[in-house]
C-alpha positions in Angstrom: 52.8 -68.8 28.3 50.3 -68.9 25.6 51.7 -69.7 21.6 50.5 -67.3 19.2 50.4 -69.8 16.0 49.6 -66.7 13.1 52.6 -66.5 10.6 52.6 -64.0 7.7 51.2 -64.6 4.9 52.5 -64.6 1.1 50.7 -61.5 0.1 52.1 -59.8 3.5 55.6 -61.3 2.6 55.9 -59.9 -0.4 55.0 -56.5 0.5 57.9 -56.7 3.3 60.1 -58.2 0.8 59.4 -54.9 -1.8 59.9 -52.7 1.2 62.9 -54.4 2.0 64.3 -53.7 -1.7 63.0 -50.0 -1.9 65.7 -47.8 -0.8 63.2 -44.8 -0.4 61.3 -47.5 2.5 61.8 -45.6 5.8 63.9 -46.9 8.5 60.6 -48.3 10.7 59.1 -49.7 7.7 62.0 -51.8 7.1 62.2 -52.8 10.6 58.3 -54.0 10.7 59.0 -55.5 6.8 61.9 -57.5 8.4 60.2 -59.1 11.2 57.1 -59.8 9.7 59.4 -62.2 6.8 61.5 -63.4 10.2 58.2 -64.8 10.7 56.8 -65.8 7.3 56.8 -69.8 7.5 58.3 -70.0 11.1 56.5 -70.2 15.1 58.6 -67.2 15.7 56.7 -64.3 17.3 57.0 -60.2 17.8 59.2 -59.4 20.4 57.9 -56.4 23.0 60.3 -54.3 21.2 58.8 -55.0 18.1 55.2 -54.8 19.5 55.9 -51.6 20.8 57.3 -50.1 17.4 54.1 -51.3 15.3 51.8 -50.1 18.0 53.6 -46.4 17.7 53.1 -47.0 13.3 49.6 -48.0 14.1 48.9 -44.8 15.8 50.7 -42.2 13.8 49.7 -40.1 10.5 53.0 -40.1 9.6 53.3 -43.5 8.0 52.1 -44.9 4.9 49.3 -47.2 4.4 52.0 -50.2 3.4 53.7 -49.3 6.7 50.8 -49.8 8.4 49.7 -53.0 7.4 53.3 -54.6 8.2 52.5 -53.5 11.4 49.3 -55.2 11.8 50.8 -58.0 10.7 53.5 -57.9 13.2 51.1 -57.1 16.0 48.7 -59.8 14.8 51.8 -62.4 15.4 52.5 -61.1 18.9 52.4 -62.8 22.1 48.6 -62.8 23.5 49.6 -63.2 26.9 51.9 -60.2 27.1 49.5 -57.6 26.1 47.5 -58.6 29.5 
């Protein structure tokens, strides 16, 4: 199985670190802010759970523009093979 080698970088950690720290941050924004600094530094990647949850922010009006980039981010680190 392919490696996908992206990590998170600082500008995106810091933006999952605020939304980790606002307590107005909805509960999927939180989610996608706490994987994407689970892989800030680390070869970790998304899980399909994860994948599946960003894919869903991605395509919804509902979330904020800060949501959405932490789940770009998270999608960006997912597996390449999987999505095959």
């Amino acid at each position: 199985m392919s490696k996908n080698t992206k990590r998170t970088s600082d500008n995106m950690a810091s933006l999952a670190a605020e939304t980790l720290s606002n307590p107005n941050s909805s509960a999927i924004a939180k989610s996608l802010a706490a994987s994407a600094l689970a892989q800030s530094g680390t070869d970790k990647q998304t899980s399909a759970e994860m994948e599946e949850k960003a894919g869903k922010a991605l395509q919804s009006d509902k979330y904020s523009d800060a949501t959405k980039s932490l789940a770009a981010s998270v999608l960006s680190q997912a597996n390449k093979e999987r999505g095959n």
